[in-house]
N, CA, C and O atoms as a GROMACS GRO file, in nm:
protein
  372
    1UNK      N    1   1.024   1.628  -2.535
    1UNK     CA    2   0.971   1.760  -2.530
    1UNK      C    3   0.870   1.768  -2.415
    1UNK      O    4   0.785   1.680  -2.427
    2UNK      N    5   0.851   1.851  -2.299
    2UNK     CA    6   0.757   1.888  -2.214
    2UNK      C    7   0.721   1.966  -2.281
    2UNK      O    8   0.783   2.060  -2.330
    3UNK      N    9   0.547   1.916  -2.298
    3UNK     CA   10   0.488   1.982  -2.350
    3UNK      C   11   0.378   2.090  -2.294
    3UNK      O   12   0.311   2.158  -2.370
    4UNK      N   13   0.365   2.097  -2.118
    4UNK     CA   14   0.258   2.148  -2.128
    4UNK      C   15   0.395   2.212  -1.941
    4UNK      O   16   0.511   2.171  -1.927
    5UNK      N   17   0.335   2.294  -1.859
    5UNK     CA   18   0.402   2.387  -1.795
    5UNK      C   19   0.401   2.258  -1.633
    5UNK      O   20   0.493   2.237  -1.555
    6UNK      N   21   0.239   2.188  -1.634
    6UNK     CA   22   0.281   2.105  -1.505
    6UNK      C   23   0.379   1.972  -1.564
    6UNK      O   24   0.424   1.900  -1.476
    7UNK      N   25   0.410   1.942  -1.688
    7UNK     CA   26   0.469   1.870  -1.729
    7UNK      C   27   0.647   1.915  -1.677
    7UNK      O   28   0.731   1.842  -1.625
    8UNK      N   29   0.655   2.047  -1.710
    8UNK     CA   30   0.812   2.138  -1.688
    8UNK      C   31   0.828   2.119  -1.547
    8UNK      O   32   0.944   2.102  -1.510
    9UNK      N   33   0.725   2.118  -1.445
    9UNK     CA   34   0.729   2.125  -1.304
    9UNK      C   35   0.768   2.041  -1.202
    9UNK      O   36   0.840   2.040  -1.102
   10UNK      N   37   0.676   1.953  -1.282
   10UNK     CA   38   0.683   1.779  -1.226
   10UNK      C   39   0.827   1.702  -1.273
   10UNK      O   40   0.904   1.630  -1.211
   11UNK      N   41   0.826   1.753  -1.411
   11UNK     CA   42   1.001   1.676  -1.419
   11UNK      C   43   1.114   1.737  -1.362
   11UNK      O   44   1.215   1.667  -1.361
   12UNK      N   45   1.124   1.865  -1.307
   12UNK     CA   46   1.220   1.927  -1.201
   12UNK      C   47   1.176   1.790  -1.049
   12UNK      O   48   1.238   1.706  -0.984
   13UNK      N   49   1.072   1.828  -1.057
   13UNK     CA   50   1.042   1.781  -0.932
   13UNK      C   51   1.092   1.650  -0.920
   13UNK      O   52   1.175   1.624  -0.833
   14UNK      N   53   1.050   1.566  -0.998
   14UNK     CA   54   1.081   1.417  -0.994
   14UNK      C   55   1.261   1.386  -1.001
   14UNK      O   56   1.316   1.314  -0.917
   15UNK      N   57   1.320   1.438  -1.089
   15UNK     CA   58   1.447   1.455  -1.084
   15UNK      C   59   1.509   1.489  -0.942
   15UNK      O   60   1.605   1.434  -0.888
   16UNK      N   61   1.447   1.572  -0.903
   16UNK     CA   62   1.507   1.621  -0.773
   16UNK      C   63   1.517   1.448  -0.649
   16UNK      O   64   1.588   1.417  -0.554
   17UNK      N   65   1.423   1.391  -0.712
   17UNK     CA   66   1.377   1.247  -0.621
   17UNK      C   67   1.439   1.167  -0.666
   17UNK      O   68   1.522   1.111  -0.593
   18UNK      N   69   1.429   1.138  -0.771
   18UNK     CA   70   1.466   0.984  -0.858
   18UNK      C   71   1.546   0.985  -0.980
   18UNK      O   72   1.536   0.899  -1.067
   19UNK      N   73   1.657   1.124  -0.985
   19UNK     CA   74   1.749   1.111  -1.086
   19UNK      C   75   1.759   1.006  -1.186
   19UNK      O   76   1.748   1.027  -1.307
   20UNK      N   77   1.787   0.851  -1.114
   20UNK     CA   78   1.854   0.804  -1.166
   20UNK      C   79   1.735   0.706  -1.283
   20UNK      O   80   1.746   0.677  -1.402
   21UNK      N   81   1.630   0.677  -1.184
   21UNK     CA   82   1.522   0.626  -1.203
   21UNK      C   83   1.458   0.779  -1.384
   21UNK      O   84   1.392   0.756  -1.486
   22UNK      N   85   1.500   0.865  -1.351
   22UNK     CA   86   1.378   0.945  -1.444
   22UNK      C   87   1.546   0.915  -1.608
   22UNK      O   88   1.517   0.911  -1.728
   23UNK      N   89   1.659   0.905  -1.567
   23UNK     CA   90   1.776   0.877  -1.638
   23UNK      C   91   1.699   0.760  -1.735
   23UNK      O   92   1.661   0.781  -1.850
   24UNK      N   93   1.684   0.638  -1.666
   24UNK     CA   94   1.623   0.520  -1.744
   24UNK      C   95   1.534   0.532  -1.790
   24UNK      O   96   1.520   0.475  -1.899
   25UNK      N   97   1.414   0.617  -1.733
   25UNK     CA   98   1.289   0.652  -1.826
   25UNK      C   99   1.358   0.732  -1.997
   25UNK      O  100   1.354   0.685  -2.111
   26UNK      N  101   1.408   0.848  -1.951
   26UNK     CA  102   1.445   0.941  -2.069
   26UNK      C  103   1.512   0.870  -2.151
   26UNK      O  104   1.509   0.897  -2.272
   27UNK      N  105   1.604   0.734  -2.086
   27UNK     CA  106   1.705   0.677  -2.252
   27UNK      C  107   1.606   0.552  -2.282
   27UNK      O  108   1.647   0.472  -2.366
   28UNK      N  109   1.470   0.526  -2.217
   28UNK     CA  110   1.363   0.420  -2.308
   28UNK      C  111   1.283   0.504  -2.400
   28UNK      O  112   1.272   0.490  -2.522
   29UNK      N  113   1.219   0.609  -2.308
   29UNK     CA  114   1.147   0.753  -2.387
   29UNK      C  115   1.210   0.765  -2.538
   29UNK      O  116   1.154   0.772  -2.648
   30UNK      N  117   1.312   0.765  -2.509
   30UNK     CA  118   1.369   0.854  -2.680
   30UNK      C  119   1.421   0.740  -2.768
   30UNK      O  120   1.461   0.781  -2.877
   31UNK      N  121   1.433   0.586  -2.746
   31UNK     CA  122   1.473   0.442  -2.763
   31UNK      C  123   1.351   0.420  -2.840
   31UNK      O  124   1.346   0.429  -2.963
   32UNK      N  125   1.265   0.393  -2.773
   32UNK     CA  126   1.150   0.253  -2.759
   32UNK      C  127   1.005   0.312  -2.684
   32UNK      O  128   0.924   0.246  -2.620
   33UNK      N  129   0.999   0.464  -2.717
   33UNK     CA  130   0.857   0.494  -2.616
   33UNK      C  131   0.734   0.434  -2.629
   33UNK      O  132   0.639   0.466  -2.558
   34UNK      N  133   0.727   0.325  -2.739
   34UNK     CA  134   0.556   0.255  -2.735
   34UNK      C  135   0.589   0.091  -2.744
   34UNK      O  136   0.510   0.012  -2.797
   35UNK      N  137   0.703   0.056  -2.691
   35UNK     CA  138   0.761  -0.077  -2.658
   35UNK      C  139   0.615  -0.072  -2.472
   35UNK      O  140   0.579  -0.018  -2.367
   36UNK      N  141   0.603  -0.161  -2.556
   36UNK     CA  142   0.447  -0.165  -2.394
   36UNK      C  143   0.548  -0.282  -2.315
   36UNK      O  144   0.616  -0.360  -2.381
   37UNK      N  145   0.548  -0.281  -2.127
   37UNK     CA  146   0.522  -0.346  -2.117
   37UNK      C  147   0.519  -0.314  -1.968
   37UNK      O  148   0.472  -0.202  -1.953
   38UNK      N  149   0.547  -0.365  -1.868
   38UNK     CA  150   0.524  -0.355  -1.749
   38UNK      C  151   0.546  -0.199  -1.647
   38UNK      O  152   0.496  -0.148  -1.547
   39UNK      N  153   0.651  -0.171  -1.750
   39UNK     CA  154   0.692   0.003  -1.673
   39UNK      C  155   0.622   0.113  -1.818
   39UNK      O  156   0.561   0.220  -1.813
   40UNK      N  157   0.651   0.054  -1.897
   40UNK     CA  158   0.564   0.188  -2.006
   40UNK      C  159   0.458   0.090  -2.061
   40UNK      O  160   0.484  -0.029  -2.077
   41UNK      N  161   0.330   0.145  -2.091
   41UNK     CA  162   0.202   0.088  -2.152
   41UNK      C  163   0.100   0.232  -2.154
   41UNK      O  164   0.091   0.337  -2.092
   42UNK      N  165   0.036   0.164  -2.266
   42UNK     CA  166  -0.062   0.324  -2.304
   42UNK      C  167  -0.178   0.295  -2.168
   42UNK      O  168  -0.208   0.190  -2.113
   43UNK      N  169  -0.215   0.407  -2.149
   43UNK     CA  170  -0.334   0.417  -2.063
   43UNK      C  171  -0.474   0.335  -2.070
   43UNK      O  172  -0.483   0.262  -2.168
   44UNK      N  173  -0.560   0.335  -2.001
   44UNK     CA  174  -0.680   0.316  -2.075
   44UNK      C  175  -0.820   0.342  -2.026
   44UNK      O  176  -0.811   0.356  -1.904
   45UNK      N  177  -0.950   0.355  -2.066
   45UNK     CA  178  -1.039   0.389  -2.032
   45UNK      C  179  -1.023   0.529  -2.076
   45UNK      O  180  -0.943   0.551  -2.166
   46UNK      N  181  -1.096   0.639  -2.016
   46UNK     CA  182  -1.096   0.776  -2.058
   46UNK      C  183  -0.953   0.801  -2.055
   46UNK      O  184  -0.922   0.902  -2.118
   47UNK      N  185  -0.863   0.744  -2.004
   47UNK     CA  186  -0.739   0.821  -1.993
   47UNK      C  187  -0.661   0.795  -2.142
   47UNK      O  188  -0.580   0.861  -2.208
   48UNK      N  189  -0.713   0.691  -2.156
   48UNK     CA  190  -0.618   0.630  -2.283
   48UNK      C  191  -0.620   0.751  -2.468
   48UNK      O  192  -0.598   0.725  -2.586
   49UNK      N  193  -0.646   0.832  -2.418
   49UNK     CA  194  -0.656   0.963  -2.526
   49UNK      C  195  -0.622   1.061  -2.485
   49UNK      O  196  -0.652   1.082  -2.368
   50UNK      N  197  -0.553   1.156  -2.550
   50UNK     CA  198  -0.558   1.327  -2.505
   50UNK      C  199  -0.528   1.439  -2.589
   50UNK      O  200  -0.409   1.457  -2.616
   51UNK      N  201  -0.621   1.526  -2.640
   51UNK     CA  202  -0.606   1.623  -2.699
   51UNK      C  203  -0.557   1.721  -2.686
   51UNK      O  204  -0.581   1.802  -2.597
   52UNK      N  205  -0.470   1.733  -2.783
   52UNK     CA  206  -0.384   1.913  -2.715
   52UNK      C  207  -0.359   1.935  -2.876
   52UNK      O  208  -0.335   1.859  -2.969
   53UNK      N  209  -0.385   2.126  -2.857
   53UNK     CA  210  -0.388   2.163  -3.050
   53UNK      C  211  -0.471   2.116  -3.146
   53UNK      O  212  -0.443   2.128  -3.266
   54UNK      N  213  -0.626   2.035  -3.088
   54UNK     CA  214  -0.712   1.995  -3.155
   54UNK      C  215  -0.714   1.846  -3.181
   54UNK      O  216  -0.809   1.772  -3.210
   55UNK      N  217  -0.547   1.813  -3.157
   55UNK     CA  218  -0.561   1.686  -3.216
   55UNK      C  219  -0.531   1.569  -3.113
   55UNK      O  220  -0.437   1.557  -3.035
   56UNK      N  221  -0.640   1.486  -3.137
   56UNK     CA  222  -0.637   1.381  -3.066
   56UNK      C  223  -0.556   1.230  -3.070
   56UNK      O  224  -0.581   1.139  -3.149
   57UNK      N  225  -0.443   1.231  -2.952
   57UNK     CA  226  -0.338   1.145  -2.926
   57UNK      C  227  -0.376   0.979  -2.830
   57UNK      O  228  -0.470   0.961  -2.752
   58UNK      N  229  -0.318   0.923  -2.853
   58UNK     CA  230  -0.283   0.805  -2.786
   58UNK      C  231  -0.187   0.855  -2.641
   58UNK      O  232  -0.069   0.888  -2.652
   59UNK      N  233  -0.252   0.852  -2.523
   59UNK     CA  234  -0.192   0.848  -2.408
   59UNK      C  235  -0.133   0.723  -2.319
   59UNK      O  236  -0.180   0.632  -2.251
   60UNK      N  237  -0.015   0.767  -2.354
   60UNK     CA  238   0.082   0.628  -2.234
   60UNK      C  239   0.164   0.702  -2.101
   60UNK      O  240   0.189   0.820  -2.074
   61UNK      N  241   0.189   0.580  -2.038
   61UNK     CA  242   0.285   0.593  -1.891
   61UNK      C  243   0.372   0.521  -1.857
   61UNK      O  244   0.375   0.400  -1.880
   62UNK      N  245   0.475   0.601  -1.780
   62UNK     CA  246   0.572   0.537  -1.755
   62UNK      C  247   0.579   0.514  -1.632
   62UNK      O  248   0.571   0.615  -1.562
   63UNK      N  249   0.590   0.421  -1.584
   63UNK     CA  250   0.603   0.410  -1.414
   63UNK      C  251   0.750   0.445  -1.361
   63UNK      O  252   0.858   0.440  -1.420
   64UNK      N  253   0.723   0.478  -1.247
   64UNK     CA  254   0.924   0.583  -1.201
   64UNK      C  255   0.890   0.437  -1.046
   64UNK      O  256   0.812   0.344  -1.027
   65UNK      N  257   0.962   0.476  -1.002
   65UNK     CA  258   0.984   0.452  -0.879
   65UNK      C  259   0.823   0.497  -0.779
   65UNK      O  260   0.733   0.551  -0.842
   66UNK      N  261   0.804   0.470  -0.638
   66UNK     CA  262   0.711   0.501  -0.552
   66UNK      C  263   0.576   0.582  -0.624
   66UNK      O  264   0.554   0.699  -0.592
   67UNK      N  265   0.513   0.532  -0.695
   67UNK     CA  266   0.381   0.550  -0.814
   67UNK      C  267   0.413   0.659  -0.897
   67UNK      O  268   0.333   0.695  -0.983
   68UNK      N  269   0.605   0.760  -0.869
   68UNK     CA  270   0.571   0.830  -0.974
   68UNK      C  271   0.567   0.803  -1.154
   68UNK      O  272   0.630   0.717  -1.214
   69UNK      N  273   0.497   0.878  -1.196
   69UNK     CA  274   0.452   0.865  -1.324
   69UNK      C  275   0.476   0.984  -1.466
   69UNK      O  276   0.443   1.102  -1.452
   70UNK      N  277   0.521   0.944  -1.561
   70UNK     CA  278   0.526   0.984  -1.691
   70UNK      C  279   0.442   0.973  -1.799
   70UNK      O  280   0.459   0.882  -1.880
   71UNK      N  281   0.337   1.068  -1.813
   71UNK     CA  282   0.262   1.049  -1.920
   71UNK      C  283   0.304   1.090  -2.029
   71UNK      O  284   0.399   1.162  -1.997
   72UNK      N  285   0.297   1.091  -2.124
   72UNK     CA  286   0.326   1.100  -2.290
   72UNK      C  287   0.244   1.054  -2.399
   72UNK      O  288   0.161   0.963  -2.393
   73UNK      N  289   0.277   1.127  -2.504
   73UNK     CA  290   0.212   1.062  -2.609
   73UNK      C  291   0.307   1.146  -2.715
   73UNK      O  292   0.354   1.259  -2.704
   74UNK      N  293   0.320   1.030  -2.842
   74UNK     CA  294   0.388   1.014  -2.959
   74UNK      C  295   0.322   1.072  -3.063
   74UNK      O  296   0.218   1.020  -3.104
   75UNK      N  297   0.385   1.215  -3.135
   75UNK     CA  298   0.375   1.245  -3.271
   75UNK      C  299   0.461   1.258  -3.359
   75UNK      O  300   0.558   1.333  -3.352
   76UNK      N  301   0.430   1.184  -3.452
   76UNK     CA  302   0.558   1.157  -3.603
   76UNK      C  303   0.695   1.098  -3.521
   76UNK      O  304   0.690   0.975  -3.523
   77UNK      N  305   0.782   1.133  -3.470
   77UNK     CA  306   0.884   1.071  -3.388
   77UNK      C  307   0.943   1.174  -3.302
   77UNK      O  308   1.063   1.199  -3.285
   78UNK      N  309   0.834   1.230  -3.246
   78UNK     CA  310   0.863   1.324  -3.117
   78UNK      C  311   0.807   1.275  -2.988
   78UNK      O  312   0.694   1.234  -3.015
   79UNK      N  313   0.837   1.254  -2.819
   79UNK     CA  314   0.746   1.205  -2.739
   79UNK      C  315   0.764   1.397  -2.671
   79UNK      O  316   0.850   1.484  -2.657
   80UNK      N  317   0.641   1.376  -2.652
   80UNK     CA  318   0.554   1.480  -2.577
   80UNK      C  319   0.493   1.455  -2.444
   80UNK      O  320   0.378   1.414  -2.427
   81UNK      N  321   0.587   1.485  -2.343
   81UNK     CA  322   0.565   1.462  -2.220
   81UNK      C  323   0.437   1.569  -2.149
   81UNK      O  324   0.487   1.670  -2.101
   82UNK      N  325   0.316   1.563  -2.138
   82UNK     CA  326   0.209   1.627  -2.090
   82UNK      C  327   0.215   1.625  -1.927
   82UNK      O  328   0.219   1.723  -1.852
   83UNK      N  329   0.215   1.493  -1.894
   83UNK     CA  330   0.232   1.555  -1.670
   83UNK      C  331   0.334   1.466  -1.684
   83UNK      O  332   0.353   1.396  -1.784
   84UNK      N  333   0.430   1.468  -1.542
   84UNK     CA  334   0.475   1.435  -1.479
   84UNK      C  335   0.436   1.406  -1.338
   84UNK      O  336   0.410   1.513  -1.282
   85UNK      N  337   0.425   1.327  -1.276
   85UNK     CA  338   0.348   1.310  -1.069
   85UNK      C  339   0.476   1.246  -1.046
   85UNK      O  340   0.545   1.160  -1.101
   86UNK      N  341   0.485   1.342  -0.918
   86UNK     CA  342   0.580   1.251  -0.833
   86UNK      C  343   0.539   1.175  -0.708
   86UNK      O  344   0.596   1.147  -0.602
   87UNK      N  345   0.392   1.147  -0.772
   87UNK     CA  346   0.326   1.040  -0.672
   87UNK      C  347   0.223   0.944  -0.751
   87UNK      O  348   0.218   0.991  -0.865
   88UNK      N  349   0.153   0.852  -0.743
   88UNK     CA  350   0.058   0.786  -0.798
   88UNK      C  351  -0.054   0.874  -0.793
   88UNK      O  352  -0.116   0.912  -0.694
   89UNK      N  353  -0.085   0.920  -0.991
   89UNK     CA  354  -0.214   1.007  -0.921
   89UNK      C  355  -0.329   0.966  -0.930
   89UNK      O  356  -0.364   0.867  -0.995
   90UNK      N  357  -0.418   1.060  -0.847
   90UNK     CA  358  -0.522   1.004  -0.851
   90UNK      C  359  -0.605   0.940  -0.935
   90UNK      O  360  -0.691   0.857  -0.906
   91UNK      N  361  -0.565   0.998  -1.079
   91UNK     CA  362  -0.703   0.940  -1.137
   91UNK      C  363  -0.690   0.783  -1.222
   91UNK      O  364  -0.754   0.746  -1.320
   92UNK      N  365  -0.597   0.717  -1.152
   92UNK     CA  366  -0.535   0.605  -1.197
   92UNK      C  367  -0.525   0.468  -1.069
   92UNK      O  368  -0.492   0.349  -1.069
   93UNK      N  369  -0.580   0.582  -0.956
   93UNK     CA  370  -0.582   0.474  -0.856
   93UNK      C  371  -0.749   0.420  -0.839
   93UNK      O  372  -0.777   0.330  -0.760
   0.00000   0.00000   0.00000
């Protein structure tokens, strides 16, 4: 589920780049989305949380290809895709 509108934006966008690459994200995403390990792992420091609707989530990422990135976070057995970057963003470098 994209959950938020730069989330809807960024995954056009990234698709448009890395089809095949955002293909393997979406069949781990809906598999195994809190299997941690080198390409998906939760965030951390301030990033490692995020509230949306009051309620406060566990924030993870997925690494794509050239720093782009998939954030998400897991409720009941839905993943909720919040951004998408089709670059390494800033607040992680």
């Amino acid at each position: 589920m994209l959950a938020t509108s730069q989330a809807q934006k960024g995954w056009i966008d990234v698709v448009a780049t890395q089809r095949s690459a955002v293909a393997d994200a979406w069949d781990r995403l809906t598999k195994e989305p809190l299997r941690s390990d080198q390409r998906c792992h939760q965030l951390k420091g301030d990033l490692a949380t995020f509230t949306h609707n009051g309620a406060t989530h566990t924030r993870w990422q997925y690494e794509l290809n050239a720093g782009a990135r998939i954030w998400f976070y897991v409720e009941a057995q839905t993943v909720h895709v919040v951004h998408v970057y089709t670059a390494h963003p800033n607040q992680t470098k």
